[in-house]
Structures are given as C-alpha cells and as structure tokens.
C-alpha positions in Angstrom: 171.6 -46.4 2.5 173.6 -44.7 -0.1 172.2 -43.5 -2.5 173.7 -41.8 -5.8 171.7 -40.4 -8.5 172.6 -38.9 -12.2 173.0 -34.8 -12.0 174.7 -34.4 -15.1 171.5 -33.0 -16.4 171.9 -30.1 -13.8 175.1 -29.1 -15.4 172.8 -27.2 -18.3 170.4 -25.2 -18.5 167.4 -26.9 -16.6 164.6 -28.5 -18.8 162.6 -31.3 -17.8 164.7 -34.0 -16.8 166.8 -31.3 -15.0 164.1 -30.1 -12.8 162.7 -33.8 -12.0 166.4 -34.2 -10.5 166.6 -31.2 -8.8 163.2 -31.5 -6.8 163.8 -35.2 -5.5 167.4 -34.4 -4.9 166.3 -31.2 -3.0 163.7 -33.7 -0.7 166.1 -36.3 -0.5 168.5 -34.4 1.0 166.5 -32.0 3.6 164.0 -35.3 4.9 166.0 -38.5 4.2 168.4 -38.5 7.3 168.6 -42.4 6.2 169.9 -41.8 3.0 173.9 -40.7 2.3 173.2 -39.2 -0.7 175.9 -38.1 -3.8 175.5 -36.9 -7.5 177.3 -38.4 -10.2 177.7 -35.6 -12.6 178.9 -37.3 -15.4 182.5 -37.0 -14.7 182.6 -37.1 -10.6 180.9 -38.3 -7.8 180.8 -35.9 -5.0 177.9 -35.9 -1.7 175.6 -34.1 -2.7 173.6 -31.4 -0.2 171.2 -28.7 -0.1 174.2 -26.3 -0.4 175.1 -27.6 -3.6 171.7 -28.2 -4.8 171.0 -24.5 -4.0 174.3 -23.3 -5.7 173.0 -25.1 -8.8 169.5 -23.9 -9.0 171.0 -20.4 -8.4 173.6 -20.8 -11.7 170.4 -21.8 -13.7 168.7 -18.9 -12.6 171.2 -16.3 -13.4 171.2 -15.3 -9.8 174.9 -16.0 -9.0 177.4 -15.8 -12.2 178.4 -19.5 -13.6 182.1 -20.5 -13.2 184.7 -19.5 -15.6 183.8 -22.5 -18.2 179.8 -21.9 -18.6 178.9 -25.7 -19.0 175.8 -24.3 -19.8 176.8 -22.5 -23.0 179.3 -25.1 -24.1 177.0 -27.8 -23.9 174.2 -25.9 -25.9 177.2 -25.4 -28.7 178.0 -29.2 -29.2 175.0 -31.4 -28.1 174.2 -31.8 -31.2 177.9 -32.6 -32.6 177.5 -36.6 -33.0 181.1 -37.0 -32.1 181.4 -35.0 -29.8 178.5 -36.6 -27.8 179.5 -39.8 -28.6 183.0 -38.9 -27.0 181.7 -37.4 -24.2 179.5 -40.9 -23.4 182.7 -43.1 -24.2 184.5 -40.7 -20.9 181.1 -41.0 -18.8 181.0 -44.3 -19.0 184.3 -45.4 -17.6 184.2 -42.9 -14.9 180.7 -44.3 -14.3 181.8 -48.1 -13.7 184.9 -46.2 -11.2 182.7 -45.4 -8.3 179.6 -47.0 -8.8 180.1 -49.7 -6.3 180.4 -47.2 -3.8 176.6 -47.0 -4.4 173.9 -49.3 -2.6 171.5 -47.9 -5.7 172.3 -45.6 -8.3 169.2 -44.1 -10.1 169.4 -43.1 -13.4 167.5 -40.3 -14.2 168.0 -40.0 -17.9 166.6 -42.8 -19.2 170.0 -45.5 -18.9 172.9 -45.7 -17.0 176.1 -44.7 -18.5 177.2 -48.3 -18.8 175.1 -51.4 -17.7 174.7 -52.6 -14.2 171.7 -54.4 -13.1 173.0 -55.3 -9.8 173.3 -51.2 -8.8 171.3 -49.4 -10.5 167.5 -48.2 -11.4 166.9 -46.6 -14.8 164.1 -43.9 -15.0 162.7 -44.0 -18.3 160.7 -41.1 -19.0 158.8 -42.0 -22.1 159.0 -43.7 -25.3 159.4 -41.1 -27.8 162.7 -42.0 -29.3 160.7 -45.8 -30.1 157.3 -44.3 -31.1 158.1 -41.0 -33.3 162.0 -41.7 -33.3 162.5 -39.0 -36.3 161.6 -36.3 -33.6 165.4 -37.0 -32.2 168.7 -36.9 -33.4 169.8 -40.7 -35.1 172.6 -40.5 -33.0 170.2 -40.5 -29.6 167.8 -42.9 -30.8 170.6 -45.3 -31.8 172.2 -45.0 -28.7 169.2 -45.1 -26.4 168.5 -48.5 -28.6 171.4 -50.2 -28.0 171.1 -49.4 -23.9 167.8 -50.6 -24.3 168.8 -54.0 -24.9 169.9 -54.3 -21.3 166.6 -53.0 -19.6 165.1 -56.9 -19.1 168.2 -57.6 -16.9 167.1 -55.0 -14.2 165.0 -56.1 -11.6 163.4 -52.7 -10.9 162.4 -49.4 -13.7 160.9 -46.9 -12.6 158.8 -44.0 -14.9 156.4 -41.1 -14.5 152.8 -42.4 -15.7 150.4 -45.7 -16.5 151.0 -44.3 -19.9 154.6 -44.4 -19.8 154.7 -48.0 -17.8 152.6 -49.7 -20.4 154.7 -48.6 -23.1 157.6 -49.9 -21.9 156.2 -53.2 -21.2 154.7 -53.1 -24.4 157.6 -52.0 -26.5 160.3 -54.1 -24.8 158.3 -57.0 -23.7 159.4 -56.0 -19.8 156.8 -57.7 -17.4 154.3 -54.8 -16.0 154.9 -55.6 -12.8 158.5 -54.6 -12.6 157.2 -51.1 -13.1 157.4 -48.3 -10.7 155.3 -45.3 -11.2 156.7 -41.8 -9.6 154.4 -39.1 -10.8 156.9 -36.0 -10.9 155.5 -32.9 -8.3 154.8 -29.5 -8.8 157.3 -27.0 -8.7 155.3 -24.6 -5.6 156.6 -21.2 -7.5 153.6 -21.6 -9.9 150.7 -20.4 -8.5 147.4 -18.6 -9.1 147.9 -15.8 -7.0 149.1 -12.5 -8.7 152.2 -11.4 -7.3 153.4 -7.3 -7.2 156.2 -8.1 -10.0 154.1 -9.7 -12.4 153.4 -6.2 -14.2 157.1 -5.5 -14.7 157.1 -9.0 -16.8 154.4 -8.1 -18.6 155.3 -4.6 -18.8 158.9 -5.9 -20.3 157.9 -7.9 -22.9 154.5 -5.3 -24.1 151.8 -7.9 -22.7 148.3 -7.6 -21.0 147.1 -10.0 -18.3 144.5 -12.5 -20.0 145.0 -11.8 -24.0 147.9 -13.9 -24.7 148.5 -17.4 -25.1 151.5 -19.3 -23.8 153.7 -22.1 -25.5 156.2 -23.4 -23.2 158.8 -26.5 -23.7 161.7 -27.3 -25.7 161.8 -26.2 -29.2 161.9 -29.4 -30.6 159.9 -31.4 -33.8 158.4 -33.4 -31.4 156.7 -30.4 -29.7 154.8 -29.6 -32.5 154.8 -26.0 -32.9 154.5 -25.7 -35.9 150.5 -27.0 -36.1 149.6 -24.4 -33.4 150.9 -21.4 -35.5 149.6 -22.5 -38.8 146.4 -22.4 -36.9 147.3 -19.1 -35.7 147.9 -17.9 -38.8 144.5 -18.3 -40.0 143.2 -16.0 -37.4 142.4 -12.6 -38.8 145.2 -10.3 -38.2 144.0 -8.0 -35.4 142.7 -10.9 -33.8 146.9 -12.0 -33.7 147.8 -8.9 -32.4 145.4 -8.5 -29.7 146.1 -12.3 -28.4 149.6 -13.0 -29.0 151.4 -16.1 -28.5 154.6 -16.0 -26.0 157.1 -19.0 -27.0 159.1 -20.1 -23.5 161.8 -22.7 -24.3 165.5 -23.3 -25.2 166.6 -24.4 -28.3 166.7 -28.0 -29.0 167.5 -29.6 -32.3 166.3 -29.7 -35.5 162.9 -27.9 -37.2 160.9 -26.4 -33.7 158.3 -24.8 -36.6 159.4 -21.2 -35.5 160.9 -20.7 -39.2 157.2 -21.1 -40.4 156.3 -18.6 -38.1 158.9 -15.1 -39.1 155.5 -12.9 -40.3 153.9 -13.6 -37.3 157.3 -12.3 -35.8 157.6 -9.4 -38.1 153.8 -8.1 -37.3 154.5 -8.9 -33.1 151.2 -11.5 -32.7 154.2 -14.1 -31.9 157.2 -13.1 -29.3 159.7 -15.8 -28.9 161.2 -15.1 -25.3 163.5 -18.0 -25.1 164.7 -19.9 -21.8 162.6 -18.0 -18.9 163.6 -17.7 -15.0 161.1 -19.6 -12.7 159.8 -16.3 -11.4 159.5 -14.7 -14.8 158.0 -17.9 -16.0 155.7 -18.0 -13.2 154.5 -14.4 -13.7 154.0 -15.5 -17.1 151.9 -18.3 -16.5 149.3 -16.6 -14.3 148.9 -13.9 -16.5 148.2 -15.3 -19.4 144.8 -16.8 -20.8 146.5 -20.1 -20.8 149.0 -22.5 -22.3 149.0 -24.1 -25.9 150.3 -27.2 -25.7 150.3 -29.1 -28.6 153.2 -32.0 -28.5 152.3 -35.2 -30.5 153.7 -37.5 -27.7 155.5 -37.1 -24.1 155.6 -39.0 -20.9 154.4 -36.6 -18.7 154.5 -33.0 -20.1 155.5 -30.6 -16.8 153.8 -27.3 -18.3 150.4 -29.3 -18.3 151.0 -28.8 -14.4 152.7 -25.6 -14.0 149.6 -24.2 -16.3 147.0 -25.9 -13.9 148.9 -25.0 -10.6 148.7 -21.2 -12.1 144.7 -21.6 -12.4 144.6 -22.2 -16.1 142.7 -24.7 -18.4 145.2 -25.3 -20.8 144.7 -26.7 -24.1 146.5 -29.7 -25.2 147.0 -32.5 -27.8 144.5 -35.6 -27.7 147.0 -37.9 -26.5 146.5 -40.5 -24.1 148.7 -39.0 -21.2 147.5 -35.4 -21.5 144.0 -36.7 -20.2 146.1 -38.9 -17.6 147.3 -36.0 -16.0 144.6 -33.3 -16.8 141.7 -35.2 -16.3 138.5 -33.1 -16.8 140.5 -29.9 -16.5 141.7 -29.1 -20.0 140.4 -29.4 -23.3 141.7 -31.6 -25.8 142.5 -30.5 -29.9 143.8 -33.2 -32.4 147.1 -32.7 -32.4 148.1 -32.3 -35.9 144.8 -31.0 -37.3 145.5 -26.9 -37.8 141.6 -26.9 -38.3 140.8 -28.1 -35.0 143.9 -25.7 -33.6 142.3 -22.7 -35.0 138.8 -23.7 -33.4 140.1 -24.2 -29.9 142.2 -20.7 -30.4 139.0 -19.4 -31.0 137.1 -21.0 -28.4 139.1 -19.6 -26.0 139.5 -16.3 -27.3 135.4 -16.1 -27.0 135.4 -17.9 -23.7 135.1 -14.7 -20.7 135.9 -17.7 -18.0 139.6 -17.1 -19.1 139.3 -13.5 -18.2 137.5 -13.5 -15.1 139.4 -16.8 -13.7 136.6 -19.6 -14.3 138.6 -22.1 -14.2 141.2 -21.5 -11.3 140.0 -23.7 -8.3 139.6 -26.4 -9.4 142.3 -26.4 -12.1 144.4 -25.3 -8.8 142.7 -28.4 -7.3 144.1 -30.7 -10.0 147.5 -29.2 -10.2 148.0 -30.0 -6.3 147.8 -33.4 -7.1 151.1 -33.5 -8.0 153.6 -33.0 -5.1 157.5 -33.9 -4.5 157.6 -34.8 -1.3 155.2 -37.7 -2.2 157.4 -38.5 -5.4 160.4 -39.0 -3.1 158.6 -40.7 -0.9 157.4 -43.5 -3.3 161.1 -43.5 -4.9 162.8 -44.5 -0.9 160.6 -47.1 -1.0 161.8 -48.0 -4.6 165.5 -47.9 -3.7 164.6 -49.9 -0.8 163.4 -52.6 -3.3 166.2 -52.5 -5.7 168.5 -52.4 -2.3 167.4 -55.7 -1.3 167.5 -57.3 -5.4 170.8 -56.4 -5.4 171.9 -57.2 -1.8 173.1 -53.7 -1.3 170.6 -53.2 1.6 172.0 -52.5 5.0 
C-alpha cells in the first residue's frame, strides 16, 4: 500500500503535531514492510525512511547544523504574517493535488488536507479548539480551518486522538460517530523516571534543585493559559517563590502566552522562562522536578500530561473533560481559570512530602505506559486499510 502522510510540520521546530508525525512515521517505516511510505512536505513528495526521519529529528535537536535556509527560523518569523501564510497555503495546495494520486491514502496530520480529496485522503483532527475557544487562534487559522471544515462530511473515514476529541467532532459538525477513528498518540520512551548521570548538569545550568520546582511545558499560546497559574503564583509569599520556582518549557506561539504578567516574578528568579528544550534536557527536567502545571482551558490530548506521568509525576492539570480521560486517577484536577483554586493546589503540593520522596512514581509510571506508538500505528494500518478499500485504492 502506499502510503503518504503530511511532514511539513517536521520542517519547524517540533511541537505537538510535529512529534505525533514523527513517531508513527518512525514505526511505519522500521515494521510496515507492507507499506511504501513518502512524506509530502508541503512542497514535495519524496519516500520517506528512517534515514530521513532520523536526519530530521537530529536538525530539531540541534545535534547536526540545519541547512543553509533554517526553515525552522524563517517559519517562526512569518507564521503569523496573514499573507504570507495564506500564500504559502495557495503554493501547498496545488503541489498537493500534483502527486496525490500517486497515493493509495494520504493522512493528514494537521487537521485538513491542503485541498479537498475524499477519495485519497484521511484527515486527523486533533481537537476542536479553533470551534470551541476560537479567539485562542489567529482569525486567519480559524477562518481557514472553517472553510476546510465544510468538506469533512464527504470523507468516509477521520481519524482523532480521544473519545473527547471524537464526540466533538460529531457534535460540532453533525459527522456520524461512527465514522470516527480513535488513535491515542504514544509516549515518547526518552521520558522516564529513572535519574540519569546528566540530569545534574541540567539542573546545575539553569540554578535548580531536584523536587522544588514546578514545570510548565507547551506552547506559549492564550489558549494554554498561563497566565491563571502565575497570578496564582504570585500570591505565594515571596520566599515561598524562590524556593519553588516555576520553569516555562515552550516556543513561542502567538499572541498574549501571560508571560508579560509575569516580568517580577522574572526579575526576583521564582519564574525562569527556558524556551524550546532538547528531548534530553527536557527529560532531565521532567524527572527532577516536583511536577508539571498544566493549566490549558481546552486541548485534545495534551502530550506533557504523559511525558509528566511517564517521568513518575502526578501532575496537576485543568478540570477539563480530557485531562481526566487520559490521567485518570493519577493527577489532580484545579479549575482552570480560578487563580484561588491555582494557588491552593501550588500549595498542596508544595506541603505534599510524596513529591519529594517519589509517592507517586509507579503507578503514575503505570498510567503513562498506557500510551505506546507502536500500538498507535498499529490501529492507524488498519485505518488506512479501511479508507484503502472506500476509496478503491486497495491493492
């Protein structure tokens, strides 16, 4: 079968989306000898190995320098140029409809396909955000995510990444539930419980101690809702801050992430912004710390839930419906917007000694190995399998 899915997210620095691509590229291509697989990276298609995967997860994490024109840099300087996106979807587009017949199922992993085509391809719609809390996003995404949206009833198979994200969908745009495939994303196996011989020189780098400080990890990004946690923060007394820190992992998304609210708690060092983290730093940083803040007012999935769990933490996260889908018992659960509840869990944990002496690790470790890629990409062959034999691709 061949098989061609969306990379273009891998040509940035890797967030979410990125990473889901990655890992079920990375499994498709080392234990799917049945499937001729190829990346469509917004301008080309080209087959698509473990080579290349490797070469691009080695880019992304600085280990081998990135080519004379850093997509990574250029895209950070004009994603959020309206016209310059818009543009750059008009050119992906018609090099999209060029080779996708060559495909027996293309799967879109960001959301749509550059142009319609129910008879090839199999959108993956991560969640509804842009629908439910659409001033989180730039107009010009929601509008354009809106119009593709119009075409979702045509295509005979959708996959996404929870119940929670499935029944939205069908809710939202009326699409019948059992059209619905649900591919939990995996675990990526660098985060883990077990201390490692270079996780002093992280902390040692950035002035930390293992168990006192909290971890915010994600996009920065309205939508993540930063700016709740660290009003809550800010009613700590002050020594309490500086003793228990909070560490801000994440690259720079659009519009008001909260950090602006946040320069005195800068200025006195309770909050240290560390930016976009390598997976080994990040990991370090994870199983060090006394857990992860995670305080987003609505997502599909949310991946540092299950980095934080894998590590051996019980993180702390917003009362939404999917946090308790894929946390279960292992987390607690604040309002998400209330800085009075924020300030009680910060507390809470603060006071709680089973965050020093790892309390919590087995069977947070337990719930965090729920969540593994080789079963993601085997659930999505048997989706492509399906949509093969809708579209009478299958051979």
């Amino acid at each position: 079968m061949k098989v061609c899915i969306e990379i273009s997210t891998l040509q940035a620095r890797f967030a979410g989306i990125a990473y889901y691509g990655w890992f079920l590229a990375d499994e498709l291509a080392r234990n799917a000898p049945d499937i001729e697989l190829s990346g469509f990276d917004g301008l080309t298609y080209a087959p698509l190995d473990s080579a290349k995967l490797n070469h691009l997860r080695a880019v992304n994490d600085g280990k081998i320098s990135p080519p004379r024109i850093d997509k990574a840099r250029l895209y950070g300087r004009v994603r959020n140029i309206g016209l310059v996106r818009g543009a750059y979807r008009t050119v992906k587009a018609m090099r999209f409809r060029q080779g996708v017949d060559g495909c027996d199922v293309f799967h879109a992993l960001n959301f749509l396909p550059p142009s319609p085509r129910p008879d090839r391809v199999v959108p993956l719609l991560h969640d509804m955000s842009h629908e439910r809390f659409p001033e989180t996003h730039p107009a010009e995404r929601v509008a354009w995510m809106r119009r593709g949206a119009r075409h979702l009833n045509a295509y005979p198979v959708l996959n996404t990444i929870t119940q929670f994200s499935a029944d939205e969908i069908a809710e939202i745009y009326d699409i019948e539930r059992d059209r619905l495939r649900i591919t939990n994303p995996g675990r990526n196996p660098i985060y883990d419980a077990t201390p490692l011989p270079g996780d002093q020189a992280v902390l040692s780098a950035n002035r930390l101690t293992p168990a006192s400080y909290f971890l915010a990890v994600g996009t920065l990004e309205p939508r993540k809702n930063l700016k709740t946690v660290l009003g809550a923060f800010r009613s700590l007394p002050a020594k309490l801050r500086r003793d228990h820190p909070i560490v801000v992992i994440g690259q720079l998304g659009w519009g008001d992430a909260g950090l602006a609210a946040g320069a005195e708690l800068i200025a006195e060092g309770s909050l240290r912004v560390l930016g976009y983290q390598p997976d080994d730093h990040l990991a370090a940083l994870y199983r060090q710390s006394r857990t992860l803040l995670f305080p987003s007012i609505y997502e599909g999935f949310g991946m540092p839930t299950v980095e934080a769990l894998a590590s051996g933490k019980r993180p702390i996260l917003s009362d939404i419906p999917v946090m308790h889908e894929i946390a279960g018992a292992e987390a607690d659960f604040v309002e998400a917007k209330s800085v009075e509840a924020w300030a009680v869990a910060l507390r809470e944990a603060i006071d709680d000694s089973r965050h020093d002496d790892g309390g919590y690790m087995e069977s947070a470790c337990a719930r965090g190995r729920l969540y593994d890629w080789r079963r993601n990409a085997a659930e999505t062959r048997t989706i492509y399998a399906e949509a093969a034999a809708s579209f009478g691709t299958a051979s």
